[in-house]
C-alpha positions as CSV (number, residue, x, y, z in Angstrom):
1,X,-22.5,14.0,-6.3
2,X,-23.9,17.7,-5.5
3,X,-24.0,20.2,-8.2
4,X,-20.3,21.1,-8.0
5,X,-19.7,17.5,-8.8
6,X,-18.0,16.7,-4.7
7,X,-19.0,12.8,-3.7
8,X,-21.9,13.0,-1.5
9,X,-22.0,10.6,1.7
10,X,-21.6,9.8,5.4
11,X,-18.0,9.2,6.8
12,X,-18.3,6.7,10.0
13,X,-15.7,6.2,12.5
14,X,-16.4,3.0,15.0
15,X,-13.9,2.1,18.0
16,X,-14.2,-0.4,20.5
17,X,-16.9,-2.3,18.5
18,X,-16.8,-6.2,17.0
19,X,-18.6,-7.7,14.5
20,X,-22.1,-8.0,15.6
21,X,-22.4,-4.8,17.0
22,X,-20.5,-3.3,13.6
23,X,-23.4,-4.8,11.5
24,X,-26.1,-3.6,13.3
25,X,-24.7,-0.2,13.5
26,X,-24.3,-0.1,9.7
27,X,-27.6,-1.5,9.2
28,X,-29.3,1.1,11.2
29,X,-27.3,3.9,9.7
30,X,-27.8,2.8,6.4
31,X,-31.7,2.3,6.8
32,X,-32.3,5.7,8.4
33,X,-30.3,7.4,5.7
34,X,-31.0,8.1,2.1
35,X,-26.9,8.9,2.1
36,X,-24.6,6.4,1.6
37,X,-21.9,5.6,3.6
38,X,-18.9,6.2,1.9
39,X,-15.9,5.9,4.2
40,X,-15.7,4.4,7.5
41,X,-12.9,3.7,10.0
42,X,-12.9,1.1,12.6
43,X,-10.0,1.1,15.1
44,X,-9.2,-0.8,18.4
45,X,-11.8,-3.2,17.9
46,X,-12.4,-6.9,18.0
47,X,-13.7,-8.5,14.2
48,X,-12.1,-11.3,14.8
49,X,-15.5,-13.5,14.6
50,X,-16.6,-11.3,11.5
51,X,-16.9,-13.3,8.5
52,X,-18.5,-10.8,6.2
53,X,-19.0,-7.2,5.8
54,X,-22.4,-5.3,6.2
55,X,-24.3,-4.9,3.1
56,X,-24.8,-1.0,4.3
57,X,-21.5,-0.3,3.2
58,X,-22.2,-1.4,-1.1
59,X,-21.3,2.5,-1.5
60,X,-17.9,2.8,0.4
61,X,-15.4,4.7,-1.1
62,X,-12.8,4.4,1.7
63,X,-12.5,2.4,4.4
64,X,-9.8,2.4,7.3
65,X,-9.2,-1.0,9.2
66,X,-6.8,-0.3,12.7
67,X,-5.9,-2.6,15.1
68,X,-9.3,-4.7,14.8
69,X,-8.1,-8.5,14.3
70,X,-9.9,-8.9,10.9
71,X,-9.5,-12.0,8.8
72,X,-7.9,-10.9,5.3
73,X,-10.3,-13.3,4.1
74,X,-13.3,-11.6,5.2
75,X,-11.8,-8.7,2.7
76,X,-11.4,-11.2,-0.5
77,X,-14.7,-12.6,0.3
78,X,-16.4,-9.2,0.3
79,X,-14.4,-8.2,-3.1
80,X,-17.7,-8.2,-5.2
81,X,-19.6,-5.6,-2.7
82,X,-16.7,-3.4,-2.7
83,X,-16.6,-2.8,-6.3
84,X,-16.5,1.2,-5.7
85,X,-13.8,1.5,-3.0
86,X,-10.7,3.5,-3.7
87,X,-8.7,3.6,-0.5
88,X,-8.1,0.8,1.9
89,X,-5.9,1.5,4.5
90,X,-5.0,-1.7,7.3
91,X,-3.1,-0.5,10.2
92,X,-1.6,-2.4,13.0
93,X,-3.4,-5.9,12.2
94,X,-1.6,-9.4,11.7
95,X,-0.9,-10.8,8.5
96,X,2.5,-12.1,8.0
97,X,1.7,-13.2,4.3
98,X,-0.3,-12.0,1.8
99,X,-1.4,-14.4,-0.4
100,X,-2.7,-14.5,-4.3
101,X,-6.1,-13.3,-5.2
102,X,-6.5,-11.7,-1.3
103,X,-7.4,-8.6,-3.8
104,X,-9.5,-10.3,-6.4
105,X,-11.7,-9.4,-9.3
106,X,-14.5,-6.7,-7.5
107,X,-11.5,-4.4,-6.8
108,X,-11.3,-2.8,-10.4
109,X,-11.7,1.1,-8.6
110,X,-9.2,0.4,-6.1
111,X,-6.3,3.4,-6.7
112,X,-5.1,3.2,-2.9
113,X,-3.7,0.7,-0.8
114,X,-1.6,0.9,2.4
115,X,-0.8,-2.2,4.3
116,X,1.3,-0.5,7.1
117,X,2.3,-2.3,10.5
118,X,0.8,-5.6,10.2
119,X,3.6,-7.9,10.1
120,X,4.4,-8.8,6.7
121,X,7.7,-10.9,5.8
122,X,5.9,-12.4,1.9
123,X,4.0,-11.2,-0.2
124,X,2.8,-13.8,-2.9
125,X,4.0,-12.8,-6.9
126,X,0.5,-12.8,-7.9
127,X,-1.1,-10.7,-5.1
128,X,-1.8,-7.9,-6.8
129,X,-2.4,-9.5,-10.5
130,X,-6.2,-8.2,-10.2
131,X,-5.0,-4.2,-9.1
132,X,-2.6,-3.8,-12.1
133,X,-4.4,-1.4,-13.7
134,X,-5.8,0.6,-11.3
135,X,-3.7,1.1,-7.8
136,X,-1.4,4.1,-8.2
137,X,-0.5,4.5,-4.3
138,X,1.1,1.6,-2.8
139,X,2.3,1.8,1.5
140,X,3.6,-1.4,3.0
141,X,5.7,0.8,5.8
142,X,6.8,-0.7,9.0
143,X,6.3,-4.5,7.8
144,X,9.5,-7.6,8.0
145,X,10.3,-7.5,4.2
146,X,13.7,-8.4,3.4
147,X,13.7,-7.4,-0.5
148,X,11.1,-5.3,-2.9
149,X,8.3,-7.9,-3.7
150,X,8.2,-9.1,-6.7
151,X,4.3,-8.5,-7.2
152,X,4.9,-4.8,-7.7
153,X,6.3,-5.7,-11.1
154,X,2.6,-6.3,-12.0
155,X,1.3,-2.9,-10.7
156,X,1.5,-1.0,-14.7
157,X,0.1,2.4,-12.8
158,X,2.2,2.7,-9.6
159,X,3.2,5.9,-9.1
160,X,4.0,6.4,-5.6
161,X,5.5,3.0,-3.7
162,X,6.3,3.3,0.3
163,X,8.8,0.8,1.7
164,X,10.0,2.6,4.3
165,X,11.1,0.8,7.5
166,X,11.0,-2.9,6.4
167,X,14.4,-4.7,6.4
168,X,15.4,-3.9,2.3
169,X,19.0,-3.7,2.7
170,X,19.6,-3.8,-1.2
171,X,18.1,-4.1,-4.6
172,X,19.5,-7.5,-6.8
173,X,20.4,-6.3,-10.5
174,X,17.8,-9.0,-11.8
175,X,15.0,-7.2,-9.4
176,X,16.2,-3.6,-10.8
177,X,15.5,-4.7,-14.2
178,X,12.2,-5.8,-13.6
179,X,11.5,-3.0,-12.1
180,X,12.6,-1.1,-14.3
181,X,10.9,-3.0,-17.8
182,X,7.1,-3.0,-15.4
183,X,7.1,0.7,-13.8
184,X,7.1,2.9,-16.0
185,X,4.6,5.5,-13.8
186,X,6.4,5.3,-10.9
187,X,7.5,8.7,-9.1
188,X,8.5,7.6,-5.8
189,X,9.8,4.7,-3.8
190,X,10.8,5.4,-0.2
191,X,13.3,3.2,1.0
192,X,15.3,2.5,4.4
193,X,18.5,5.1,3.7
194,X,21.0,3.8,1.2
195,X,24.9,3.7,2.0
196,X,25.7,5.0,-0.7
197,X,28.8,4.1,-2.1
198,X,30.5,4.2,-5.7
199,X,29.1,0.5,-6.3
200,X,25.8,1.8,-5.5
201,X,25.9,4.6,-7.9
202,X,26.8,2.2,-10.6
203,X,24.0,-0.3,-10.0
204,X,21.3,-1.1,-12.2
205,X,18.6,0.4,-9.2
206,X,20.2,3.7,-8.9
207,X,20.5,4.4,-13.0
208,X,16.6,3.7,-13.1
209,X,16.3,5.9,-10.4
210,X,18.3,8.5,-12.0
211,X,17.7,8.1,-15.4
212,X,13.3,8.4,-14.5
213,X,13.7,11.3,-11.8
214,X,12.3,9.0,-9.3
215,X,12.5,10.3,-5.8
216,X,12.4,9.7,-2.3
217,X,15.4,6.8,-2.1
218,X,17.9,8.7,-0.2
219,X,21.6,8.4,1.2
220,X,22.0,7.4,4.8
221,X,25.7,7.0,4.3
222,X,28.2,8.4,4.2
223,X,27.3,11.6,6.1
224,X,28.2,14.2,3.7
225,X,25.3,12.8,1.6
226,X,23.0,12.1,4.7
227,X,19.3,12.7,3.5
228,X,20.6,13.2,-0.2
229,X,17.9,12.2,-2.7
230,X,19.6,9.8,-5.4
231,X,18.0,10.5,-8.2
232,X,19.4,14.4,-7.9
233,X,23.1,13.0,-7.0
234,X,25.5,12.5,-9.8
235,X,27.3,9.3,-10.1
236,X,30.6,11.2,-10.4
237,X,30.5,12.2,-6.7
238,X,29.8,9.4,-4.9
239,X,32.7,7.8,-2.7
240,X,34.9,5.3,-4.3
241,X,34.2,3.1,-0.5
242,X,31.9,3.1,2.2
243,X,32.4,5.3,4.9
């Protein structure tokens, strides 16, 4: 850090690279330069042959992954060296499931994660046991799941949770109260729009959203409460039907 206590360290953004070419570029980098390399971004790139990550990169604070072909393992395998990374964004890659312990012990720092475009329909229940008590921003935008994962239950500090166009239609009463006994930090969960209806005002889901001020779920339906955000909305005034 300099004197004003900022992180001190290089950002490096790589395109149209693949993996041997990404190590020897770190490698150089790193060996020319007392700075660490603290965030780097590869996009439109071909890593599917890498099988680990450059040792140049022991320092990264944030690193961006988009459209690249990466093996997820590559990631769980490298947990250890990334021990001081707090933001990984993955962008536009292809991992339909996430499995348990992809985001292992070695990942204690980790406060960000956004896994946005890449395909997901499962998430395994214990695929973020090892981020519990540190991720606080969780994205899984534009993915193929049908209902809120249950591995968010373990995530004690979420505070913002991003589901926003996946294919949630509705929250079970057993999933809101899970929801509601593990997250108790949570601020904001963005949905698809909610119809919502009397029977949606009286579910377990929208009290917890109500009753903690947790925002960003909002009405899609009917059209008088079009971009309404629920947890400002009385029950009282929602419509007895749909619309």
């Amino acid at each position: 850090m300099d004197d004003s206590g900022e992180e001190v360290g290089l950002g490096v953004e790589c395109s149209e690279t693949n993996g041997g070419d990404l190590h020897r570029d770190i490698d150089e980098i790193s060996h020319e330069s007392n700075i660490p390399i603290v965030h780097l971004k590869v996009r439109d790139s071909n890593l599917k042959e890498l099988t680990d990550l450059p040792i140049g990169l022991v320092d990264i604070r944030w690193l961006v992954l988009d459209n690249t072909s990466i093996d997820l393992q590559v990631i769980r395998e490298s947990a250890e060296m990334l021990g001081n990374l707090n933001t990984l964004k993955l962008f536009n890659e292809n991992y339909t499931i996430i499995p348990e312990n992809v985001f292992q012990e070695g990942l204690e720092d980790l406060q960000t994660l956004w896994l946005n475009g890449i395909g997901i329909y499962s998430i395994s229940r214990a695929a973020f046991n090892h981020l519990d008590n540190s991720l606080v921003e969780l994205s899984l935008r534009e993915n193929k799941l049908g209902t809120i994962p249950l591995a968010i239950i373990a995530l004690m500090k979420i505070e913002v949770l991003d589901l926003t166009d996946n294919e949630i239609q509705s929250v079970s009463e057993g999933l809101a109260n899970d929801l509601s006994r593990s997250l108790h930090r949570v601020r904001k969960i963005m949905l698809n729009k909610i119809n919502c209806t009397c029977n949606f005002a009286k579910s377990r889901f929208a009290r917890w959203i109500r009753e903690n001020a947790i925002k960003g779920v909002e009405c899609g339906y009917p059209a008088r409460f079009k971009d309404y955000d629920v947890w400002s909305t009385p029950s009282e005034e929602y419509p007895k039907t749909g619309p």
